[in-house]
matplotlib code that plots the C-alpha trace (Angstrom):
import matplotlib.pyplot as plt

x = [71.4, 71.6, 70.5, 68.4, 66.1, 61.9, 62.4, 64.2, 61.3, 58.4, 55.2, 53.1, 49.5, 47.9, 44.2, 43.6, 41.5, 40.5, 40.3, 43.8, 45.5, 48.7, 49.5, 52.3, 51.8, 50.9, 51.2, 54.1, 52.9, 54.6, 53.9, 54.6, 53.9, 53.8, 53.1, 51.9, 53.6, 53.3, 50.8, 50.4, 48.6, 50.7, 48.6, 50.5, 50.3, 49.7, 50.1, 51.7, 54.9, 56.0, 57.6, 55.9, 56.6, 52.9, 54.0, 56.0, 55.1, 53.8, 52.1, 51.4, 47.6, 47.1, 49.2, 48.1, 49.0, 47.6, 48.7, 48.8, 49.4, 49.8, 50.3, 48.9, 46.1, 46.8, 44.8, 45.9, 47.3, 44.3, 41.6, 43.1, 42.5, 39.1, 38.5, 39.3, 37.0, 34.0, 34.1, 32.7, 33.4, 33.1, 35.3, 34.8, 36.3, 35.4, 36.7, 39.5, 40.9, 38.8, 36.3, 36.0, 32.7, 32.6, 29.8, 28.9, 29.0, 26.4, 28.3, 30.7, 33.3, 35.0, 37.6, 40.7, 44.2, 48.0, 50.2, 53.8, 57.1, 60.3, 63.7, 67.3, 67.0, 63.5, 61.1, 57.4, 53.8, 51.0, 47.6, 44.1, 44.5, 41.5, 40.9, 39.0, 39.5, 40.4, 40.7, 41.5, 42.9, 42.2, 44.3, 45.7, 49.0, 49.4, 48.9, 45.8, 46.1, 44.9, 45.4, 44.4, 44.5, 44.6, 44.6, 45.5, 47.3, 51.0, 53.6, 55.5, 58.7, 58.6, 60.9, 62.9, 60.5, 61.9, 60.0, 58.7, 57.1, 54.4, 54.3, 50.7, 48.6, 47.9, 45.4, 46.3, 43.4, 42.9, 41.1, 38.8, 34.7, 32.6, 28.9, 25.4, 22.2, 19.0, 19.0, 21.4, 19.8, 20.7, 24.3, 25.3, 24.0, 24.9, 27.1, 30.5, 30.8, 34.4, 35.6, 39.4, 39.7, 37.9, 38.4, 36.3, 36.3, 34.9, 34.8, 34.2, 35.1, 37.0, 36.9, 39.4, 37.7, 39.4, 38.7, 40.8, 43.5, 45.1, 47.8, 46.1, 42.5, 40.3, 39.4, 39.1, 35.8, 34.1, 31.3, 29.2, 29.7, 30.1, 30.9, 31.1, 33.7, 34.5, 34.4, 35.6, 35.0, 34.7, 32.0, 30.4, 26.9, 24.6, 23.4, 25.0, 24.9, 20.9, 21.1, 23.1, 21.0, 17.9, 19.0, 18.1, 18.7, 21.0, 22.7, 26.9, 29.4, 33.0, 34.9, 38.8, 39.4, 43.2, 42.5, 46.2, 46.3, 45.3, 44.2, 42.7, 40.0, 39.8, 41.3, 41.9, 39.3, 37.8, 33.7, 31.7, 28.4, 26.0, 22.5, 21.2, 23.7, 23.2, 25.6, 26.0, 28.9, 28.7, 31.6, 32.7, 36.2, 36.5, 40.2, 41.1, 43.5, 42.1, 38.4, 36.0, 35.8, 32.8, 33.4, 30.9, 30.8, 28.7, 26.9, 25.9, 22.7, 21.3, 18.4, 16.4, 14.1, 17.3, 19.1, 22.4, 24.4, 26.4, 25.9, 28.1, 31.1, 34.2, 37.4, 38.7, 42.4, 44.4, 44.3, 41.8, 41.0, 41.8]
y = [-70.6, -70.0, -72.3, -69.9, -71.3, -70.5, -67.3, -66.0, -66.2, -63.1, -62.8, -59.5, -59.0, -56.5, -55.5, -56.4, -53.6, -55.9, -59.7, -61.0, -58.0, -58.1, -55.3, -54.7, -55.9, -53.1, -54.9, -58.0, -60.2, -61.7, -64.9, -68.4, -70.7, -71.0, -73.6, -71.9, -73.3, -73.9, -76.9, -78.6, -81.7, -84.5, -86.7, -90.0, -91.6, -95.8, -96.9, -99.4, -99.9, -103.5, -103.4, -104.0, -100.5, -99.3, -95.7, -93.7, -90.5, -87.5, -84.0, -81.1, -80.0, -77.6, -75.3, -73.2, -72.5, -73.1, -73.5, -71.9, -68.9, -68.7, -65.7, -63.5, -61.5, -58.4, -55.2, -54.1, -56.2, -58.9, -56.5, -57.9, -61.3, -60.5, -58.8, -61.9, -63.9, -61.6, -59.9, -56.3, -53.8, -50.1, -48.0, -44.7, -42.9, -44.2, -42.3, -40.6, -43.9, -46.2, -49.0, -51.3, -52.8, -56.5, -57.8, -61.2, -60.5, -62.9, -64.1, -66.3, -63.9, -62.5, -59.9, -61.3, -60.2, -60.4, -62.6, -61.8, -63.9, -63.0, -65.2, -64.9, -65.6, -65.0, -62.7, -64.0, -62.6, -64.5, -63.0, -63.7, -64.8, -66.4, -67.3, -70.5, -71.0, -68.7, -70.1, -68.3, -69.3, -68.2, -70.4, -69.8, -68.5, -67.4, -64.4, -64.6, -66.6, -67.1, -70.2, -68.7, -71.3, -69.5, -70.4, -68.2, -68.5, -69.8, -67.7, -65.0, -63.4, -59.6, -57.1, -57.5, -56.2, -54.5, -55.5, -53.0, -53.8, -51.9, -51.7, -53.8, -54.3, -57.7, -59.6, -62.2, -64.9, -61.4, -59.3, -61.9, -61.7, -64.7, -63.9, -65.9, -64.6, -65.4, -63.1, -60.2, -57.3, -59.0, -59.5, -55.8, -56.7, -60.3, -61.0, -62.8, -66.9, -67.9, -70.5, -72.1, -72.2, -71.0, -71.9, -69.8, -71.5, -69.9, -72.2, -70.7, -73.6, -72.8, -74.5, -73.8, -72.1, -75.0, -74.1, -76.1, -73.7, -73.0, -74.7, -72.0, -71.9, -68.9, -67.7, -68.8, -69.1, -68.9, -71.5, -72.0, -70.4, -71.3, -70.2, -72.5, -72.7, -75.1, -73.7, -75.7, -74.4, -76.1, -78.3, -75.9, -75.8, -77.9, -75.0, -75.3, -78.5, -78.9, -75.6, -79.0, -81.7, -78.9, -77.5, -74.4, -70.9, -68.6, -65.4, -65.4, -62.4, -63.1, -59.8, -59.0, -55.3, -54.7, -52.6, -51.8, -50.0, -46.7, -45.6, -42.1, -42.3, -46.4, -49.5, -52.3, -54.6, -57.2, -58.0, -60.6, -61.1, -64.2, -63.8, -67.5, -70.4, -73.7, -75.8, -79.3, -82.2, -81.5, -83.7, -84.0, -84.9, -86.5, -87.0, -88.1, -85.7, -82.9, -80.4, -82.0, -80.1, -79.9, -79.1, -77.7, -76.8, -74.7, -73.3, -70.3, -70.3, -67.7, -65.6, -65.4, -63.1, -60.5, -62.1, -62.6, -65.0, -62.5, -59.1, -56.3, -57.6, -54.9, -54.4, -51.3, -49.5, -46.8, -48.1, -45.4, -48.1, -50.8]
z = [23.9, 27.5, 30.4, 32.8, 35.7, 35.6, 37.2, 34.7, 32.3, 31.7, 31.4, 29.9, 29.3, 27.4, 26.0, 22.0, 20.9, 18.0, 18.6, 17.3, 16.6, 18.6, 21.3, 23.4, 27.2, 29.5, 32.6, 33.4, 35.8, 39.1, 38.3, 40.1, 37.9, 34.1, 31.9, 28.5, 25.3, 21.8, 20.6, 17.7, 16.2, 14.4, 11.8, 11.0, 8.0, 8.4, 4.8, 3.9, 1.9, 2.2, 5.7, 9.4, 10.5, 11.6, 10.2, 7.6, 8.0, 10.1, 9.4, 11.8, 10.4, 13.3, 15.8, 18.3, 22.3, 25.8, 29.1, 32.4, 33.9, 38.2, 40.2, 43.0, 43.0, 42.8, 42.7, 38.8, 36.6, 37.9, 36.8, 32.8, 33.5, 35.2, 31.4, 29.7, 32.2, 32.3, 28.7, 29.6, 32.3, 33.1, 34.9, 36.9, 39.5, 42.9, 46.2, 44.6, 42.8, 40.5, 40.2, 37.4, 37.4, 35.3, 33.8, 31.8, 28.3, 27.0, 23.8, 22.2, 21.3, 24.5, 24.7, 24.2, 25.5, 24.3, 26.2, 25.5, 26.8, 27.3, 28.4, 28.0, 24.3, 23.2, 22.8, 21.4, 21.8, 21.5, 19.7, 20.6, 24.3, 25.5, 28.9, 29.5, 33.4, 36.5, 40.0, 43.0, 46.3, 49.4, 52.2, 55.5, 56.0, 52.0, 49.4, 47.6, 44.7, 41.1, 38.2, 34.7, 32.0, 28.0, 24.8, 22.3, 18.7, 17.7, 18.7, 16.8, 16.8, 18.4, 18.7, 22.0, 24.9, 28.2, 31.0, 33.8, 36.9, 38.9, 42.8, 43.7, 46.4, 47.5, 49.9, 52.7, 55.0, 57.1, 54.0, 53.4, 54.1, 53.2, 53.8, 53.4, 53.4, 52.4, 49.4, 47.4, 49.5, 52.4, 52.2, 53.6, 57.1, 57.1, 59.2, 58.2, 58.2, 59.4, 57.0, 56.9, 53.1, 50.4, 46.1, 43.7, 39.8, 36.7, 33.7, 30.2, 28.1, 24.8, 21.1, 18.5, 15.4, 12.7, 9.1, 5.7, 4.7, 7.6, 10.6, 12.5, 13.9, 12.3, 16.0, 19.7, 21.2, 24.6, 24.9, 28.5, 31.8, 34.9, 38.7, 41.4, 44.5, 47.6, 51.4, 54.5, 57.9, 61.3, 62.1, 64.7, 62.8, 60.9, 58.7, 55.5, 55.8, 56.2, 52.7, 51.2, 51.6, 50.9, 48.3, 49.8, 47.7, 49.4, 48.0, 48.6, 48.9, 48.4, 49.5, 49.6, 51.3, 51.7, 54.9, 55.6, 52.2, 51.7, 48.1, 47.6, 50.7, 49.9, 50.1, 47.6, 47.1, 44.8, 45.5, 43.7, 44.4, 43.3, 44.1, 43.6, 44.8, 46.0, 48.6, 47.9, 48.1, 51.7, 53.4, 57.4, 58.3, 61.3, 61.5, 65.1, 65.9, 64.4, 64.9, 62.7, 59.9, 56.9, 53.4, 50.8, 47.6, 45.3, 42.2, 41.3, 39.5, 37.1, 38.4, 36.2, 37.4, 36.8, 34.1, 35.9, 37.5, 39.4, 40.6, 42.1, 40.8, 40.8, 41.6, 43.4, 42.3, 41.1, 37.0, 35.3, 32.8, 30.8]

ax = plt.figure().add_subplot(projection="3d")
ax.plot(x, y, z, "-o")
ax.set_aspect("equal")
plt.show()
């Protein structure tokens, strides 16, 4: 076999029309870090055969794989892995391009997406890819970022796959709005908060589907659901930090526009809206050589009044669908 470094290795996504039916990858990511592998269980056997060893046997009773998956967010090929988090979406045309418009769906058995993998030597594809965490980055002096952790079934052999890239937009500090308000129908004429760093986490816990008969698990499911996300900013106001130790309801927009691209009469752009968040954890830094700083994180809570823990949530591009 050959010895190749991590950049040699591939990474392709694509949409399972049914859940665990294998499909070819319709988009190969630009990833930066990857740590998805194989996984098994070993059982050993204790008994006992006249000698001190503590075991004489082992047995793999399940196999399956997980890991993750790091890149930058990017206006098409992220709009997959916002599939795999969310479970529904839309898509229309939208000032000469497109806008997919994601939704929560409110089961246990979320789309689920191919992962395929391709090195000097091997070609696999892993069926039933199921997302359990996304987190994105949004730091100074760095591209956008996203951490996607999957599960998915044991990997199988595939025909040899040629990889294509497609020319993406992508979103620096300067596309970022961070808004506040006191509710969602106020968060088009808020005005923007200036933070230094912002993290945005959605949890969906996954549990293997186990059943007697099988190494592999019968499906992968999607349990609970959550959103939360950590903001630091300068210590220039004690507003959030009052909403903190409150608890007082606000309503938060998290918007990346890509104003130096130019897309049909648009720009590039991810929005996600949550109507009923909570700060909390709030934390000052009072290093002596830098401005104090104050960190918070948050919740995002589901009104209830509108069924929904987010609203507005889309992302803007050239793809017609997915």
């Amino acid at each position: 076999m050959s010895k190749f470094i991590g950049r040699l290795t591939q990474i392709g996504l694509g949409k399972e029309a049914t859940r665990g039916t294998a499909v070819a990858p319709t988009y190969w990511l630009e990833k930066t870090g990857l740590t998805f592998n194989n996984k098994s269980t070993l059982v050993k056997s204790p008994g006992s055969v006249g000698n001190i060893a503590s075991v004489t046997t082992g047995h793999v009773t399940e196999q399956w794989a997980e890991g993750d998956i790091e890149g930058e967010v990017t206006d098409k090929s992220f709009g997959l892995i916002l599939l795999a988090t969310f479970g529904t979406l839309s898509s229309g045309a939208f000032n000469s391009v497109y806008k997919h418009t994601y939704s929560l769906q409110n089961d246990n058995q979320h789309d689920s997406l191919s992962i395929a993998y391709k090195d000097l030597d091997n070609s696999y594809l892993f069926r039933r890819g199921m997302l359990s965490s996304l987190t994105m980055n949004v730091r100074m002096d760095e591209v956008v970022s996203f951490s996607a952790n999957f599960m998915a079934h044991v990997s199988e052999g595939w025909s040899t796959f040629t990889p294509s890239y497609v020319a993406q937009n992508r979103f620096t500090k300067k596309h970022l709005s961070f808004k506040i308000a006191s509710s969602q129908a106020g968060l088009d004429g808020a005005t923007a908060t200036s933070i230094k760093e912002l993290t945005l986490t959605i949890e969906k816990p996954l549990v293997r589907d186990s059943v007697l008969g099988s190494l592999e698990p019968e499906d992968i499911l999607n349990t609970s659901f959550k959103i939360t996300g950590t903001v630091i900013l300068n210590m220039a106001s004690n507003t959030l930090r009052s909403n903190a130790i409150d608890g007082t309801i606000k309503a938060v927009r998290i918007d990346l526009v890509n104003s130096d691209r130019t897309i049909g009469t648009t720009n590039p752009a991810f929005r996600i809206d949550m109507d009923k968040v909570i700060f909390e954890e709030w934390e000052q830094d009072n290093n002596l050589d830098d401005i104090v700083s104050q960190t918070l994180t948050f919740e995002a809570y589901l009104d209830i009044t509108n069924n929904r823990l987010f609203s507005d949530c889309y992302l803007v591009n050239e793809v017609a669908s997915y």
